[in-house]
C-alpha positions as CSV (number, residue, x, y, z in Angstrom):
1,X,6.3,18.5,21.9
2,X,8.9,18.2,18.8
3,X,7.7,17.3,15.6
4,X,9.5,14.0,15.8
5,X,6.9,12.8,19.3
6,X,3.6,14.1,17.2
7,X,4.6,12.1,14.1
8,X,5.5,9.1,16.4
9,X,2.3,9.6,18.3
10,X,0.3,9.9,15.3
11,X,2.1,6.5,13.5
12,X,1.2,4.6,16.7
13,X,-2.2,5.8,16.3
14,X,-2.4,4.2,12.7
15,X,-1.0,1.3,14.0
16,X,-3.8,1.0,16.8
17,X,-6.3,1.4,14.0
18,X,-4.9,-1.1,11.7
19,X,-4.5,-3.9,13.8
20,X,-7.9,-2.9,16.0
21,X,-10.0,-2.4,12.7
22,X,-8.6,-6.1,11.8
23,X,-9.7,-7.5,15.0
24,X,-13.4,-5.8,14.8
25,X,-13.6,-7.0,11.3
26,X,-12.8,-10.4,12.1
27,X,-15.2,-10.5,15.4
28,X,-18.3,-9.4,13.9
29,X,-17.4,-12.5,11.4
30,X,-16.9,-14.7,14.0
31,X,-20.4,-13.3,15.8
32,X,-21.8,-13.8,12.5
33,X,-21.4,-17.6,12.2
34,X,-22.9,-18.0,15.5
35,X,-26.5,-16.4,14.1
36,X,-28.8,-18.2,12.3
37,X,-31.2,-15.5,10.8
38,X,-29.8,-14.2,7.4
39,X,-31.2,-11.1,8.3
40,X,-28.8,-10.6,12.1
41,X,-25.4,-12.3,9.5
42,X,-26.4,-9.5,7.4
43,X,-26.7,-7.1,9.8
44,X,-23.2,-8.1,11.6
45,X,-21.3,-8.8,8.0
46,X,-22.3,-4.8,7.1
47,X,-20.8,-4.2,10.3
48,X,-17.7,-5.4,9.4
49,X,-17.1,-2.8,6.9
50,X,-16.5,-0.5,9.8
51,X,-13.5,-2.2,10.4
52,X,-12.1,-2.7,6.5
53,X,-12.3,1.1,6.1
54,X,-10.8,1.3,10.0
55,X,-8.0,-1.0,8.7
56,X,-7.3,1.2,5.3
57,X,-7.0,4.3,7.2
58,X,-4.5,3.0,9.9
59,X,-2.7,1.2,7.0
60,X,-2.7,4.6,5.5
61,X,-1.4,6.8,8.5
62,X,1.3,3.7,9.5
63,X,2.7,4.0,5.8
64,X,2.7,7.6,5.4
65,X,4.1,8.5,9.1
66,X,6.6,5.9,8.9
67,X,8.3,6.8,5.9
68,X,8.3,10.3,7.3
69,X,9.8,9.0,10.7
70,X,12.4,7.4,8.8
71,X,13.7,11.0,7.6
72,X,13.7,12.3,11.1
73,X,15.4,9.5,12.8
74,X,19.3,10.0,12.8
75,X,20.9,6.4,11.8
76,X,18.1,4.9,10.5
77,X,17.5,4.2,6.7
78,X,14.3,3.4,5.3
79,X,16.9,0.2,3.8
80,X,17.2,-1.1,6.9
81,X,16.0,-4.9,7.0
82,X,13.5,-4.2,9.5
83,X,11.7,-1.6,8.1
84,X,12.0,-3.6,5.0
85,X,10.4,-6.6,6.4
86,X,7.8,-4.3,8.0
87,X,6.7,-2.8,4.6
88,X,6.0,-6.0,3.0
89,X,4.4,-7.7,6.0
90,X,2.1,-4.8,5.8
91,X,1.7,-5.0,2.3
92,X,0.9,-9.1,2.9
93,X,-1.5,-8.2,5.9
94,X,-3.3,-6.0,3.2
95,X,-3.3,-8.6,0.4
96,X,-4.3,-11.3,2.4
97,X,-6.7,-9.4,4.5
98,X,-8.5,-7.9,0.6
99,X,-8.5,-11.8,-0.2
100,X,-9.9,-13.2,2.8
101,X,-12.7,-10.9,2.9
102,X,-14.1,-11.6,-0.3
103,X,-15.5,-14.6,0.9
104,X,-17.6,-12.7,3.9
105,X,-18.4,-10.1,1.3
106,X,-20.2,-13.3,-0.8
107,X,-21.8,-14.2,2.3
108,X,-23.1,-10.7,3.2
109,X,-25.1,-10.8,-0.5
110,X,-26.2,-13.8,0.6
111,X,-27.3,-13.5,3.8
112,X,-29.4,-10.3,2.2
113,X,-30.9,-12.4,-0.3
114,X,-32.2,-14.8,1.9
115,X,-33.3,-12.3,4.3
116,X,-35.5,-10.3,1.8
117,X,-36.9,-13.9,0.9
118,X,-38.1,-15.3,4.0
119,X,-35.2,-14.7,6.5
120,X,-34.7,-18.3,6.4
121,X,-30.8,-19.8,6.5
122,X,-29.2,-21.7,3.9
123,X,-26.8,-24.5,3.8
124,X,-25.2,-22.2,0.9
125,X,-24.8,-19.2,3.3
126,X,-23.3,-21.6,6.0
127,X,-21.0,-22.9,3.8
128,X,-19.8,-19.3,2.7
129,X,-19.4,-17.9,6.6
130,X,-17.3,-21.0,7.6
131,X,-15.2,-20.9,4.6
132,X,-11.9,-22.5,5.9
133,X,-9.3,-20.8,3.2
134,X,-10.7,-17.5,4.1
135,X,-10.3,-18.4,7.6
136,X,-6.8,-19.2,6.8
137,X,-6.4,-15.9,4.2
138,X,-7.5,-13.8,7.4
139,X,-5.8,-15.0,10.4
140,X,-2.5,-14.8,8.2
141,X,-3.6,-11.1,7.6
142,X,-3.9,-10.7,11.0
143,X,-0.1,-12.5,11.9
144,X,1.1,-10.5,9.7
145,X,-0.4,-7.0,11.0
146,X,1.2,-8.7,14.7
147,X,4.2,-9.1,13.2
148,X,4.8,-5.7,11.9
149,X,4.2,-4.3,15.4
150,X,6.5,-6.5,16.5
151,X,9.4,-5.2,14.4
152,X,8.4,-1.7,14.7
153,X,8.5,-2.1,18.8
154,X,11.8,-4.3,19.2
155,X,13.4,-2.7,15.9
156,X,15.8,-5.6,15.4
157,X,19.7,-4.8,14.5
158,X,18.5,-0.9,15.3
């Protein structure tokens, strides 16, 4: 294999554990509004850190091996507008993505709390799982993530 197929391998690799970290994250949230018990939101909110630290090593590896594939590909220019676009889509997936979760790292203390006191739920913690701009903060993160592997696949005006 050339040097060229292991960095590509290796990119599409980060890019399979951004997006796929993302997904897991955002799963285990979703399974965690479904649970009454502070104690199991807990549980699955913890869970979800699996995925943010799955998310900033793919976002690490995509960032790192595609600049580097940019140097080996003849004809392609790390100015072109579609790796442009695909650097700050993945730099608003990230943004949006650190936002959005902020609201289920509020409800993770929370559900804690309440399940060291009783294990009873809360209106409080209900209100901080179904939180409708972090909803909005995460699902855009996750658009965005999409889109990037949509320009790096179809490489528009490439």
């Amino acid at each position: 294999m050339t040097r060229f197929q292991w960095l590509l391998g290796l990119h599409v690799l980060g890019a399979f554990l951004f997006v796929s970290g993302a997904v897991l994250a955002g799963l285990l949230q979703l399974t965690a509004m479904r649970r009454e018990r502070p104690s199991e939101i807990a549980l699955l909110l913890r869970l979800t850190r699996v995925g943010v630290v799955t998310v900033a090593v793919g976002a690490l590896v995509t960032l790192a091996l595609g600049i580097w594939l940019t140097d080996e590909l003849a004809g392609v220019s790390a100015s072109d507008g579609w790796i442009v676009a695909s650097l700050v889509l993945w730099a608003v997936s990230l943004a949006l993505g650190g936002v959005g979760g902020r609201a289920a790292r509020h409800a993770r203390y929370e559900a804690e709390r309440l399940a060291a006191q009783g294990d009873r739920p809360s209106p409080e913690l209900n209100r901080l799982l179904a939180d409708p701009a972090a909803f909005a903060l995460n699902y855009g993160s996750l658009a965005a993530a999409l889109a990037v592997l949509g320009l790096m696949i179809w490489k528009p005006g490439a």
